[in-house]
C-alpha positions as CSV (number, residue, x, y, z in Angstrom):
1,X,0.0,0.0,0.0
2,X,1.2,3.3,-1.1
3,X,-0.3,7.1,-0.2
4,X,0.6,10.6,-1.4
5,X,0.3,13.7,0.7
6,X,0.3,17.0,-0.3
7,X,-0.1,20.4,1.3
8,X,0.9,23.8,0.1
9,X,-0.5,25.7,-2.7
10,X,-3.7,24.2,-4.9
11,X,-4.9,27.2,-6.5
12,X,-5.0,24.6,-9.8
13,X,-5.0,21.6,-8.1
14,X,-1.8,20.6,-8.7
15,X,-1.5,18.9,-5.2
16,X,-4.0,16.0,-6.6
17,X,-6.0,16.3,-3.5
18,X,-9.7,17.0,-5.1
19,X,-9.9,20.3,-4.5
20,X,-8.8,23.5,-5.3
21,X,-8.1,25.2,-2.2
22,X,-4.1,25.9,-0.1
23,X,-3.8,23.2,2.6
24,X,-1.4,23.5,5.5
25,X,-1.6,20.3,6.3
26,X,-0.4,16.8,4.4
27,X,-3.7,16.0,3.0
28,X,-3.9,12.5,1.3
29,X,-3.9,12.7,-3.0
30,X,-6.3,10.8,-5.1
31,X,-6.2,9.2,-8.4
32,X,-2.6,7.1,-8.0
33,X,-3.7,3.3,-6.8
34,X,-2.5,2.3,-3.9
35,X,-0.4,-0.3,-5.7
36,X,2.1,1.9,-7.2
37,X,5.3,3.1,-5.6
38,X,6.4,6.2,-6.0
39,X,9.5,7.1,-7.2
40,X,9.9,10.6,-7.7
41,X,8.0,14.0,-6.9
42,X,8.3,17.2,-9.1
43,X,5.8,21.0,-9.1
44,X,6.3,23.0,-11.5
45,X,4.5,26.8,-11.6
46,X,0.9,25.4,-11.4
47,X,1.4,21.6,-12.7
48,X,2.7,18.6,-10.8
49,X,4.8,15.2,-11.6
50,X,5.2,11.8,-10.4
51,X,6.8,9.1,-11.7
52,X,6.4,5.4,-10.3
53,X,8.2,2.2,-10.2
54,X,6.2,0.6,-12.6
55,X,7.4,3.2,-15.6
56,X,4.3,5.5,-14.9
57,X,3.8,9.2,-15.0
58,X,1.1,11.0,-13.3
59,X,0.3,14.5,-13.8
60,X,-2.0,16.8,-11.5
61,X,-2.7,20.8,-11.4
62,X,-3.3,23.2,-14.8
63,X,-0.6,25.5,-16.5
64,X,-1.4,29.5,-16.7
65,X,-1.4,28.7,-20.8
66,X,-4.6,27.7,-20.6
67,X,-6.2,24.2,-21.5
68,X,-4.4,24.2,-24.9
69,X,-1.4,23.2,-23.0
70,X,-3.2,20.8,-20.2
71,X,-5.0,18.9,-23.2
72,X,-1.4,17.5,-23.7
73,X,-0.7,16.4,-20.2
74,X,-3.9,15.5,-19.1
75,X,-6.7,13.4,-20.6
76,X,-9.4,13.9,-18.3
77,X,-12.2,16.7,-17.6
78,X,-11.3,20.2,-15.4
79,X,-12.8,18.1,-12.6
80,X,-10.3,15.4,-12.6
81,X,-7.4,17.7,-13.0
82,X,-8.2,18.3,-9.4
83,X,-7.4,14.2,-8.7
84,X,-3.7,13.0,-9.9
85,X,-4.7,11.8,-13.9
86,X,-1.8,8.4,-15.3
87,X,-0.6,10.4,-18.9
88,X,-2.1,10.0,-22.1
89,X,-2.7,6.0,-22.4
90,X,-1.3,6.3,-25.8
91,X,1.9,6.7,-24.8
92,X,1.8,3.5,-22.4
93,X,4.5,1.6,-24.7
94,X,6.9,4.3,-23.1
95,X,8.2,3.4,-19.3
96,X,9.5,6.3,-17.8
97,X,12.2,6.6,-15.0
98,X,12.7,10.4,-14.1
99,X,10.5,13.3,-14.5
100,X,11.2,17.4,-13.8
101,X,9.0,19.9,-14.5
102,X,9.9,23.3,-15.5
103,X,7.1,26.7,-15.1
104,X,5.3,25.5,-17.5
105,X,6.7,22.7,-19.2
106,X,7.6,19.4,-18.2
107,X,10.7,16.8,-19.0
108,X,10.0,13.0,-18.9
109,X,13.2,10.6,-19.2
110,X,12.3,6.8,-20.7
111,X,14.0,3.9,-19.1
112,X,15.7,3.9,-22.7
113,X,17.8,7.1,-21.9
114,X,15.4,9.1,-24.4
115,X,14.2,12.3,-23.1
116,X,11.0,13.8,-23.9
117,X,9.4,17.2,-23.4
118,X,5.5,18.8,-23.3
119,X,4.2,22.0,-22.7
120,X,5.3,25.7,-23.8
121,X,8.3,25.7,-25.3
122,X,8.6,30.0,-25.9
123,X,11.9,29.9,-24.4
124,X,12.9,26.3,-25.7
125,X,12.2,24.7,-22.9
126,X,11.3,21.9,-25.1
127,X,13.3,20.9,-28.0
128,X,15.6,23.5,-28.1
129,X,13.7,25.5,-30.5
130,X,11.2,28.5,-29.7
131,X,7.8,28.4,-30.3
132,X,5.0,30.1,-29.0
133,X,2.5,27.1,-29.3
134,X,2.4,24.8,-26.8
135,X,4.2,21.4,-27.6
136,X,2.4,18.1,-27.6
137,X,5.0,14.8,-26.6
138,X,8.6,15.5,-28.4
139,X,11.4,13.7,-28.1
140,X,14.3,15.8,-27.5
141,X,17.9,14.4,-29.2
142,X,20.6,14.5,-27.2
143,X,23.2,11.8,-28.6
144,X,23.7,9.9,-25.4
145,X,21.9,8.1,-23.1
146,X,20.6,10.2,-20.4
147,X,20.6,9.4,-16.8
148,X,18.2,12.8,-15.0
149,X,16.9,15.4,-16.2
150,X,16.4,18.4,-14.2
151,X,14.3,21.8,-14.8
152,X,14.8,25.8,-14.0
153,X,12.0,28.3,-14.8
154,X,13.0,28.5,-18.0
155,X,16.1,26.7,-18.7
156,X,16.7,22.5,-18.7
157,X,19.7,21.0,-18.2
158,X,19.8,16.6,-18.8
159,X,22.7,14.7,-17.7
160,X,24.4,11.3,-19.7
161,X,25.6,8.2,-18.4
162,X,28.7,9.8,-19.6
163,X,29.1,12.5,-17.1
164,X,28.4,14.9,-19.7
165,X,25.5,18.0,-19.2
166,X,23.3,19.0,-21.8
167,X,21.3,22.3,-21.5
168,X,19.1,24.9,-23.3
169,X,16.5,27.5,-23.0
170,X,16.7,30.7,-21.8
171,X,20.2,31.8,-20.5
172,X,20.6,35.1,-20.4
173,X,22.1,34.6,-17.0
174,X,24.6,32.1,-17.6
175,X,22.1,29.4,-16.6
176,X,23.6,27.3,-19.2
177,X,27.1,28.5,-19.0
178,X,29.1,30.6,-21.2
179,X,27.1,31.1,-25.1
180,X,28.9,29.7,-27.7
181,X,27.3,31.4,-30.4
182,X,26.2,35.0,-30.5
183,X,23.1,35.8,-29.3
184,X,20.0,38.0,-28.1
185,X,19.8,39.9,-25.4
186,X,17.5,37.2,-24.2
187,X,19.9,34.6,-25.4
188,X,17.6,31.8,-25.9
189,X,19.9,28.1,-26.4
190,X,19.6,25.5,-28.6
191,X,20.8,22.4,-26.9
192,X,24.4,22.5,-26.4
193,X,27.1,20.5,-24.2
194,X,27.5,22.5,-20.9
195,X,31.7,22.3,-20.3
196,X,32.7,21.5,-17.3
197,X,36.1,21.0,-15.6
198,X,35.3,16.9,-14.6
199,X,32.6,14.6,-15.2
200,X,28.8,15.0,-13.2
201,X,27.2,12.8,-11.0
202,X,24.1,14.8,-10.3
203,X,22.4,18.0,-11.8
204,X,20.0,20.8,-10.4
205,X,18.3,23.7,-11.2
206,X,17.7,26.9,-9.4
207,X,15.0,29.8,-10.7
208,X,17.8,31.2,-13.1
209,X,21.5,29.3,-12.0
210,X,22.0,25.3,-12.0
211,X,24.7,23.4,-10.0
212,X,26.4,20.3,-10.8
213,X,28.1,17.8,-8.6
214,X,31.4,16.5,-10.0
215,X,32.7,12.7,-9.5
216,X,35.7,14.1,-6.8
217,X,32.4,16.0,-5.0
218,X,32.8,19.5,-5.9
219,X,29.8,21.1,-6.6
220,X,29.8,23.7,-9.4
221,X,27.2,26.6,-10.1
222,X,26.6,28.5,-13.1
223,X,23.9,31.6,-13.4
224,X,22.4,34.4,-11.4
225,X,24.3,35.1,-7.9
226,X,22.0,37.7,-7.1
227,X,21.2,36.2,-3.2
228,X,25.0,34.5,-3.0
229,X,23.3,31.0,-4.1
230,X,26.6,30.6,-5.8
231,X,29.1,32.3,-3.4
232,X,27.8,34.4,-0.2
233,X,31.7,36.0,0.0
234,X,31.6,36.9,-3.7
235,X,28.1,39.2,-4.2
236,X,29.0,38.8,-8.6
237,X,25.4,39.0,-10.1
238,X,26.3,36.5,-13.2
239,X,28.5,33.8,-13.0
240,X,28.7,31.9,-17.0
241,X,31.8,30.2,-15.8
242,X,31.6,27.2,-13.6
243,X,32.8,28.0,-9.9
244,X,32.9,26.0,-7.2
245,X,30.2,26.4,-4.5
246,X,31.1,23.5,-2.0
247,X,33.4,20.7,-2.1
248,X,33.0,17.2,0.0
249,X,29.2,16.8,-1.7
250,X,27.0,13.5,-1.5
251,X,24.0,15.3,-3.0
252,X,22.2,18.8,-4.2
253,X,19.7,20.8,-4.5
254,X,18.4,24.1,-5.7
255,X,15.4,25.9,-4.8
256,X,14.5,29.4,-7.0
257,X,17.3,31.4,-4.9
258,X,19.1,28.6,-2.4
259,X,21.3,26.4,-3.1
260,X,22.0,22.9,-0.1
261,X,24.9,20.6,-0.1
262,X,24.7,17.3,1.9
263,X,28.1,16.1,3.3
264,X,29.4,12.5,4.5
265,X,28.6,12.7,7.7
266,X,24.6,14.5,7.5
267,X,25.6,17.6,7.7
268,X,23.7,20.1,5.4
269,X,25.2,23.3,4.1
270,X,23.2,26.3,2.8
271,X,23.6,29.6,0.7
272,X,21.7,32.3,-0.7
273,X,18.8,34.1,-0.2
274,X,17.1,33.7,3.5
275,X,14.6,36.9,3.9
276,X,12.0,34.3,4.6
277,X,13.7,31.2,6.6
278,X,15.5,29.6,2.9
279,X,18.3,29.2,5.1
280,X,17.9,27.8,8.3
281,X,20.6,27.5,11.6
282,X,23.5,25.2,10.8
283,X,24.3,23.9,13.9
284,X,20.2,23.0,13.2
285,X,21.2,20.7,10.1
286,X,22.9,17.9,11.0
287,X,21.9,14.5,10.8
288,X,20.2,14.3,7.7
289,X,19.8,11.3,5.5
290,X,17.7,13.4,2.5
291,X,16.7,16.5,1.5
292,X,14.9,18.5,-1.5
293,X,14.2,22.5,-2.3
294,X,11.0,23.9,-3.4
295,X,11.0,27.4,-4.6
296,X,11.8,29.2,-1.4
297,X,11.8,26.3,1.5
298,X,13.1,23.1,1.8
299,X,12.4,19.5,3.2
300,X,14.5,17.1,4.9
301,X,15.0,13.5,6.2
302,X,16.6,13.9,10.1
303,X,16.9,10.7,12.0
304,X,13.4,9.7,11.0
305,X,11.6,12.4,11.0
306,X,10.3,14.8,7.8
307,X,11.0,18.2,8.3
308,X,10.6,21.5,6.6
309,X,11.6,25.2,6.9
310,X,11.5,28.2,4.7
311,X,8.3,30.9,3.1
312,X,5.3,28.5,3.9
313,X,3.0,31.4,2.4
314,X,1.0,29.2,1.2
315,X,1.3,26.3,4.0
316,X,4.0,24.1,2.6
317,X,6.1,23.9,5.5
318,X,3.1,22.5,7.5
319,X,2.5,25.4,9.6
320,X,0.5,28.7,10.1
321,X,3.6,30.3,10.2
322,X,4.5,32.9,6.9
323,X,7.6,31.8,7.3
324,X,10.1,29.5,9.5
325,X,13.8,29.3,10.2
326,X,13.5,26.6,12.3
327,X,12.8,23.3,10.9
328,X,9.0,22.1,11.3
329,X,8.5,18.3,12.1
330,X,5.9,17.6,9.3
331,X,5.8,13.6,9.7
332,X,7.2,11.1,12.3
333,X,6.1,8.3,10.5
334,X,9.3,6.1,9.5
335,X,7.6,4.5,6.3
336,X,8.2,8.0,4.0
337,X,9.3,6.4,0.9
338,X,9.6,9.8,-1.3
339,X,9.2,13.2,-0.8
340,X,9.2,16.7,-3.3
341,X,8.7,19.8,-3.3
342,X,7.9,22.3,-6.0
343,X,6.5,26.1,-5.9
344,X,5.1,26.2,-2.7
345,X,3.8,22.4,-2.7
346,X,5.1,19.9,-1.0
347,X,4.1,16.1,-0.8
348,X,5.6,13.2,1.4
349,X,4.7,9.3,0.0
350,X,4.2,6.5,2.8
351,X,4.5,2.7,2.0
């Protein structure tokens, strides 16, 4: 037996609790069967993802484009966008392994190593190419076999078996690192290689910056350094090379303006913006097994325990609080088998 809970902002539904309304409390999800284990979590601007062991996506929530765009991702009535809605049954001969979703697209990665894309694509979020309609399933080619895929609001970055990072979209702020090509003041990418010094474990995107973490565990950051996400000492606003943020890194994450670092040992390390609790106490994060940013807080496995800090304006920190720099226990159960976060939404999965 598996549940979903969600709690945060549902203005569209895209917590997949049957209604439309903020919780700020986990609140159980319908429409996954209680037979599928979840894998993965992802929220996009008003849209959600999860993908499940089985090779499954399920989508939940409407876009701000309208239901042009939702037509793609879900086939079901306005009502049922409310529930969480399995993706288009005629793409069932697909199994999918990894799913990221952007503002207002999302990415879907097969268990092939294909990647896919759906939703608006005016800053090529999709395929690399601009256009102003919204996209339908496209495969995305990328000449290696891809292992994550990971979203920004309006950049994507994918990440080979080979080390090697793909990206494109908008990068006007070195999201993608240095442009190759000139370009636009908007500098909107085609897909290129992002080069960087060794090869990548693990990829993640911030609102406008993305991070990598390198083989040796050096974690590299590219983008906007407007709130010191990619070095508090070093207030540059745009940073195209790649510099190193932390060193000694097991795993990353970005939310829209922080940027986390786990170490060996549990111990979490934090920079950039923290007007609203981002960034919590560090003698507060230690011990912790797992962790993930939404836009502006952040959840966490300590001991055995699910906690949460940061802007919980809409409740996703599972408090009445506006805002926390303390972590929140959420959930003492010891069965949480995922967890996500996306803008303002949260959701924790129990087995």
């Amino acid at each position: 037996m598996s549940k979903l809970y969600g709690f945060g902002s549902n203005g569209n539904g895209q917590l997949g609790i049957g209604h439309v309304e903020d919780t700020h409390k986990p609140t159980l999800c319908i429409g996954i069967p209680d037979h599928e284990v979840i894998l993965k979590i992802s929220g996009g601007g008003n849209h959600s993802a999860v993908v499940t062991e089985s090779g499954k996506v399920y989508f939940a929530g409407f876009s701000q484009l309208g239901e042009n765009y939702m037509q793609y991702i879900l086939k079901a009535s306005p009502e049922k966008q409310q529930a969480w809605t399995v993706y288009q049954e005629r793409f069932s001969e697909i199994k999918w392994k990894d799913v990221a979703c952007g503002w207002a697209s999302t990415l879907l990665l097969s268990q092939e190593g294909k990647v896919y894309g759906v939703g608006s694509s005016r800053w090529n979020e999709i395929d690399g190419k601009k256009d102003n309609k919204e996209q339908e399933l496209t495969e995305i080619l990328i000449h290696e076999d891809i292992i994550s895929v990971a979203c920004g609001w309006r950049h994507a970055v994918a990440l080979s078996n080979e080390g090697n990072v793909f990206g494109w979209g908008w990068g006007r702020h070195g999201q993608l690192g240095p442009s190759k090509v000139e370009t636009d003041k908007k500098d909107i990418r085609s897909i290129q290689k992002i080069e960087l010094p060794q090869k990548i474990l693990q990829v993640a995107c911030g609102h406008l910056y993305t991070i990598f973490r390198a083989e040796d565990g050096s974690v590299y950051g590219v983008g906007s350094n407007k709130y010191g996400q990619l070095d508090n000492e070093d207030r540059e606003i745009r940073i195209a090379e790649p510099r190193v943020v932390y060193r000694n890194s097991v795993y990353i994450d970005a939310g829209w303006h922080h940027t986390l670092s786990l170490g060996s040992i549990g111990e979490l390390k934090a920079s950039g913006r923290k007007d609203h609790g981002q960034i919590t106490k560090n003698h507060l994060l230690q011990n912790i097994k797992q962790f993930c940013c939404g836009s502006e807080h952040t959840l966490a496995i300590q001991e055995d325990r699910l906690i949460g800090w940061g802007w919980n304006e809409h409740g996703n920190c599972a408090t009445d609080k506006d805002f926390t720099d303390e972590p929140i226990v959420i959930s003492t159960s010891t069965k949480i088998r995922a967890f996500g976060a996306g803008c303002a939404t949260s959701w924790f999965a129990v087995m």
